[in-house]
N, C-alpha and C positions, 0 to 999 in steps of 0.2 A: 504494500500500500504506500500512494506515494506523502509526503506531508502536507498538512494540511497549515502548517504556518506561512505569510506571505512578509515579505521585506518590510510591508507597510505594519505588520505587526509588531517587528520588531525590539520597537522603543519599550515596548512592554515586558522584553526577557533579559535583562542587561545580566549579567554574571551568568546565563545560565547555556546550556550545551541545548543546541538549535539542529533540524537540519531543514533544509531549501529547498525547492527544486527550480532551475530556472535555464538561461542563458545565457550567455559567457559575452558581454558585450565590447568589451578589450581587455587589453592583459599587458602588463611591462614584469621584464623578470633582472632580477637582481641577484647574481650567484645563486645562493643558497636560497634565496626569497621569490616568490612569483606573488604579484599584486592582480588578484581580477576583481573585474566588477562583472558584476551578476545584477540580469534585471530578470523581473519576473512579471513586468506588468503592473504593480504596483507601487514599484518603485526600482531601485538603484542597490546596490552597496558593495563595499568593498572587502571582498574576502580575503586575506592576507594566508598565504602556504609558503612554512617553513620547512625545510628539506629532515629537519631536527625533530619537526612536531609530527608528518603524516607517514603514513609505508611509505615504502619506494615507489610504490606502483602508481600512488596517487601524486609523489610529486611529478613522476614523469610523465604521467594524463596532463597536467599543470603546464608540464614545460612545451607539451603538443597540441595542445586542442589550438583550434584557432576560432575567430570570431562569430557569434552565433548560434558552437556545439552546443546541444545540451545536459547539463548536468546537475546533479544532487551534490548537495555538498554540507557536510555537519561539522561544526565548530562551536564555538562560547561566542558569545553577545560579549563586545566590551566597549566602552566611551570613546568616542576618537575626535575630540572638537574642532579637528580639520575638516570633515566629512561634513555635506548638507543634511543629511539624516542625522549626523551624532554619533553615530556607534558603526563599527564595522565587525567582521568575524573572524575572531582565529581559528584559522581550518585544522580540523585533526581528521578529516576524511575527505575523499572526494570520487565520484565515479561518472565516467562519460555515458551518457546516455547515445547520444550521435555525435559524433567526430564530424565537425562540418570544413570544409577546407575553399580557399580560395572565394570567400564571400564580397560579391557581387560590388554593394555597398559600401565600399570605405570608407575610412573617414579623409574622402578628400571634396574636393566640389566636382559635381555633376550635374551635366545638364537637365533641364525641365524633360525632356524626350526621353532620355535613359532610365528619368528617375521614375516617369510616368512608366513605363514599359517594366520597369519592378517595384509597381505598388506594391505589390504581395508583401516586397521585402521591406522598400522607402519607409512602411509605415510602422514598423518599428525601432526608427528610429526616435528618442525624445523629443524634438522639436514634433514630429505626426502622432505622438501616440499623445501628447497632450494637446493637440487639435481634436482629435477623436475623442478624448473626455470631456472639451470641452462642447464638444456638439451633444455629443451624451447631457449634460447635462442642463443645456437650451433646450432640448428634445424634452427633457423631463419640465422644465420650471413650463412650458408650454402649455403640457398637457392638467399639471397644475392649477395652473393660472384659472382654465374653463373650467374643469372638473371639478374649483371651489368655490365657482360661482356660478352655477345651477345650467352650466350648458351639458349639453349630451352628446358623446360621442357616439356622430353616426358616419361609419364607414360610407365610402361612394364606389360607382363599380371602377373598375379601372380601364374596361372596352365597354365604349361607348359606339350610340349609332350617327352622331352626326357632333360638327362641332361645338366649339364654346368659344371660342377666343380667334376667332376667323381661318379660314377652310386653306388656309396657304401652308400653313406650321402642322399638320395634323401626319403620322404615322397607321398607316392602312396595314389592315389585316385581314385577310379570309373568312369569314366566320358561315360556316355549314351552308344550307344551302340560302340562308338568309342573305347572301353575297360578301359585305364586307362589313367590317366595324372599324374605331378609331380607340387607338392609345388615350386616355383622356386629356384632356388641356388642363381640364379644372374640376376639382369635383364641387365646385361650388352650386351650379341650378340642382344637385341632387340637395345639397343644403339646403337650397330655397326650401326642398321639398318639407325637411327635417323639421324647421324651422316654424313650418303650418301645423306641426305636429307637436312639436315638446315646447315649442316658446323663442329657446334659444339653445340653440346645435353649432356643432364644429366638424370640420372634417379635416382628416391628417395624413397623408397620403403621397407616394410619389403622383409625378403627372409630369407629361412629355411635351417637348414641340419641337417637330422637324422645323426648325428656324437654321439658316444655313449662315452660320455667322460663325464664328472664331475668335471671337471678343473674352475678354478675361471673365469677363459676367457673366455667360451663357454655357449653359452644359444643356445637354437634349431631354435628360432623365434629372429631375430635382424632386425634393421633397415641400410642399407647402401645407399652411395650414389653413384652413377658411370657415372662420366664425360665420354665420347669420341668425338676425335679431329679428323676427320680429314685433312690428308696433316700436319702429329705430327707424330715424332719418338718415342724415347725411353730419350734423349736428351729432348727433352722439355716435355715429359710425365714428366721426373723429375723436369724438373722446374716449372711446373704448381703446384706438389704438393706439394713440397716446399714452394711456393708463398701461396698456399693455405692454409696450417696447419696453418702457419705464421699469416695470417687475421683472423681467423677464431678462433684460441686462442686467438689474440688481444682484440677481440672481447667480449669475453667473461671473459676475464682480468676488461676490462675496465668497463663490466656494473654491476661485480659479486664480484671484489676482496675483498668487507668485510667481505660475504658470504663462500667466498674460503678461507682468512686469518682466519675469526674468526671460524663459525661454523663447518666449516671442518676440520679445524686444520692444511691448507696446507701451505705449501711452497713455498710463491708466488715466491721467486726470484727465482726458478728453472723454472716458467711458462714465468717468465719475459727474462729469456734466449732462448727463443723461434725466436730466431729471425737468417734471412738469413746471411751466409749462412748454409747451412747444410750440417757436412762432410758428403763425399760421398766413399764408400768403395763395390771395388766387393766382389760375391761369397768365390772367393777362398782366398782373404785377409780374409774374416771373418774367415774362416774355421781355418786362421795360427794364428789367433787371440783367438778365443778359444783354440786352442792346447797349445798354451802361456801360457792363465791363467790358464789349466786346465791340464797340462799333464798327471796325474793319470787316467783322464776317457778319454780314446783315442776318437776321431771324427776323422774321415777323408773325403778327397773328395767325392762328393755325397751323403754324408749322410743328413738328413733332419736335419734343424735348430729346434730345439723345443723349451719351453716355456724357459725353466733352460739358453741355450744355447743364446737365445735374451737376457737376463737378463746379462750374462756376456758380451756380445758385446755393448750392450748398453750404459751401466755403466762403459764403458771407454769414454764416452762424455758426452758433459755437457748438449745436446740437441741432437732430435732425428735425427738420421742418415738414410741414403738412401745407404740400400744394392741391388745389383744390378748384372748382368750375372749371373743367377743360370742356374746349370746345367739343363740340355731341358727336361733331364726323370724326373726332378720333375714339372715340369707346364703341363697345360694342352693344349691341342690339338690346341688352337688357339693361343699360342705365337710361333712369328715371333724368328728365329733362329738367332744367329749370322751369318752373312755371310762369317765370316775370320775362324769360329769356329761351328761347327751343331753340338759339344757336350754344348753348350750354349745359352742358350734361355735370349731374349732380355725382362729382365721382371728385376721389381724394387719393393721392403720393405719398407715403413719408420717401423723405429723400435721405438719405445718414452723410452725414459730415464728411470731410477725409478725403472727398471724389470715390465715394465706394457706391454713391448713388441710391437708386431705389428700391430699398428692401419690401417697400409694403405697396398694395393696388387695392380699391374698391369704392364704395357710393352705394347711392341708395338706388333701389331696381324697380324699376317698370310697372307698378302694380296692378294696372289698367288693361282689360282683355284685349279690347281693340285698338290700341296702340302701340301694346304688344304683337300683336297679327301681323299691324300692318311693319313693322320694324321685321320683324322675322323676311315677311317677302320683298322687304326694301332690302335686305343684305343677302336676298338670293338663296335662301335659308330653305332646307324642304319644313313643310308644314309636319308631314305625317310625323316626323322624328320628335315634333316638338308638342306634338298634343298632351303629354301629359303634363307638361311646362305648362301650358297654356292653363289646364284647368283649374290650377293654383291661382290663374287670374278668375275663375267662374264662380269656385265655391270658398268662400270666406277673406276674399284679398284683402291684406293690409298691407300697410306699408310698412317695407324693411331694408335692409341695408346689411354689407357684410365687408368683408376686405380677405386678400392672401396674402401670408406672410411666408417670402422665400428662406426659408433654413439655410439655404449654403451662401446666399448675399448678407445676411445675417452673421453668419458664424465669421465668413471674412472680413466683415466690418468690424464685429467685435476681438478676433484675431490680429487685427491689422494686417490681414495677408493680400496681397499680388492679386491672384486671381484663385475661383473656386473651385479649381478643379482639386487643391487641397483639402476644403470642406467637406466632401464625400470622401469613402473609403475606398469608391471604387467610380471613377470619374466615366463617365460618358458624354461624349461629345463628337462634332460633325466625323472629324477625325479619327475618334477613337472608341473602340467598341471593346477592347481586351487591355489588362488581366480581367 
């Protein structure tokens, strides 16, 4: 049987005889002394094998293994205030599990292609294995957040029969003799559906789009999350997700910041300003706001915000903002119009600081039968796909509102990383389909 103690346990056995099982993550040897560090996932430490203290057999396993063997190893817990843990182990046994040889990964620099092409491996390294708990633990404060305040998780399907989020981006598939289906965009209109049901539902879920881009922000396969309310406008769609970013970075501030300061190299007081309220700016202020800093490359009304264009609206605040009334020909088919205004759809941004851009999309939806009808055949939309959409407008419509929040624009904002294709564990994109 193998032990059940973990490195993270540790601090808890100091003088006493331990054993490990883990991974041999480097090694430097000194005559008679080999120093390794062993991780195991939960941490780090440093096992010290002296030629004096273990059999022959184990110092010379010591003097062979190389990077990423793995092995069991038993010794005494004792103080060491050089160590970031505090304590390391003097070994009096040691036995290879695998002998790993010639590993991949060195500790040297490697290109984004190489390193993508050995995720399997990349991600154990310290700086990926603390991205990956910290996405773990956004994933968690997420599901938190609704599950303490009376929303219901309702799963959505993942093949769907027709779009969400326009018929350009969508991933086709066979389906029996029904002819085809689509990867989903969004599981949000199955929310609507939830929504008419329990009051106030979420969905959590990956979801696709064949978008053919190669932008640091775009992966094909991501994870998002999408509340809807209703008897919720467009007014408290924004303050939920304000309230929401707000906990949800907290959250992960509080259980990660040595991780975020030290191994990521971030800037915690910019996370630490995360806090309500959040300016709030429409459309067409953003639009005079770029023109400001930007007069040489003209924008004007209606034209789309893109990556460059978040980046300078952003970074005139010191945390992320909630842009808001965008013109109605940029949304799709299910945001609710202004009423004072039908060149304005009632739909809301956060943008996050940094030039990491926009983590969050939503507004308040369509509640109205036949304006939803005629919006579905204004965007070329087949009807039959969307009748059961529709009848959410027939039998009891109110008004509601929802938003997605992307997990891996997310994680990189709060990471201060590059691009997302670090945030998942296993990237997908136009490019890349493997490991």
């Amino acid at each position: 049987m193998f032990p059940t103690l973990t490195i993270a346990d540790i601090p808890h056995h100091e003088g006493k005889s331990v054993t490990l099982s883990g991974w041999l993550y480097s090694k430097r040897s000194s005559g008679k002394l080999a120093f390794l560090q062993l991780r195991d996932g939960s941490g780090v430490i440093q096992c010290v094998v002296s030629k004096a203290d273990v059999p022959p057999a184990a110092f010379e396993t010591a003097q062979r293994i190389g990077d990423e063997s793995s092995v069991t190893v038993t010794g005494t817990v004792r103080a060491d205030k050089r160590s970031a843990l505090g304590f390391e182990i003097g070994v009096t046994d040691l036995t290879a599990l695998q002998e790993a040889r010639d590993y991949p990964i060195a500790a040297k620099e490697h290109g984004p292609a190489f390193l993508m092409d050995h995720r399997h491996l990349w991600m154990r390294t310290p700086r990926q294995r603390a991205v990956l708990g910290i996405r773990a633990t956004l994933i968690k404060s997420i599901r938190d957040y609704f599950d303490s305040r009376g929303f219901t998780l309702t799963d959505a399907p993942i093949l769907t029969p027709a779009a969400c989020e326009g018929t350009s981006t969508l991933f086709e598939v066979p389906y029996f003799d029904l002819g085809k289906a689509f990867l989903t965009q969004s599981g949000q209109l199955y929310g609507e559906a939830a929504a008419m049901a329990v009051g106030k539902a979420y969905v959590f879920g990956p979801t696709f789009r064949a978008e053919k881009s190669k932008t640091r922000r775009h992966l094909t396969e991501f994870w998002m999350v999408e509340p809807e309310v209703a008897f919720m406008d467009l007014a408290g769609d924004m303050d939920l997700a304000e309230d929401f970013i707000v906990e949800i970075v907290g959250r992960v501030l509080e259980k990660h910041r040595k991780e975020i300061a030290g191994l990521l190299e971030r800037d915690i007081a910019a996370l630490e300003r995360v806090q309500k309220p959040f300016p709030r700016i429409t459309y067409t202020e953003g639009i005079e706001r770029i023109q400001q800093a930007r007069p040489e490359t003209p924008i004007t009304w209606g034209d789309d915000i893109g990556g460059d264009e978040e980046t300078i609206l952003a970074n005139q605040f010191d945390r992320p903002v909630l842009m808001h009334h965008f013109p109605s020909a940029m949304k799709a088919f299910y945001f609710k119009h202004d009423p004072t205004d039908d060149n304005l759809a009632l739909g809301v941004d956060v943008l996050a600081p940094e030039g990491f851009g926009e983590i969050l999309g939503g507004g308040q939806r369509e509640d109205d039968y036949d304006t939803l009808l005629a919006r579905i055949d204004a965007h070329k939309l087949p009807r039959e796909a969307f009748g059961w959409y529709l009848d959410l407008r027939k039998y009891g419509s109110v008004p509601h509102a929802g938003f997605g929040l992307g997990v891996e624009r997310t994680v990189a904002w709060i990471c201060g990383l590059h691009h997302v294709r670090e945030t998942i564990p296993f990237a997908r994109m136009m490019e890349r389909l493997t490991p």
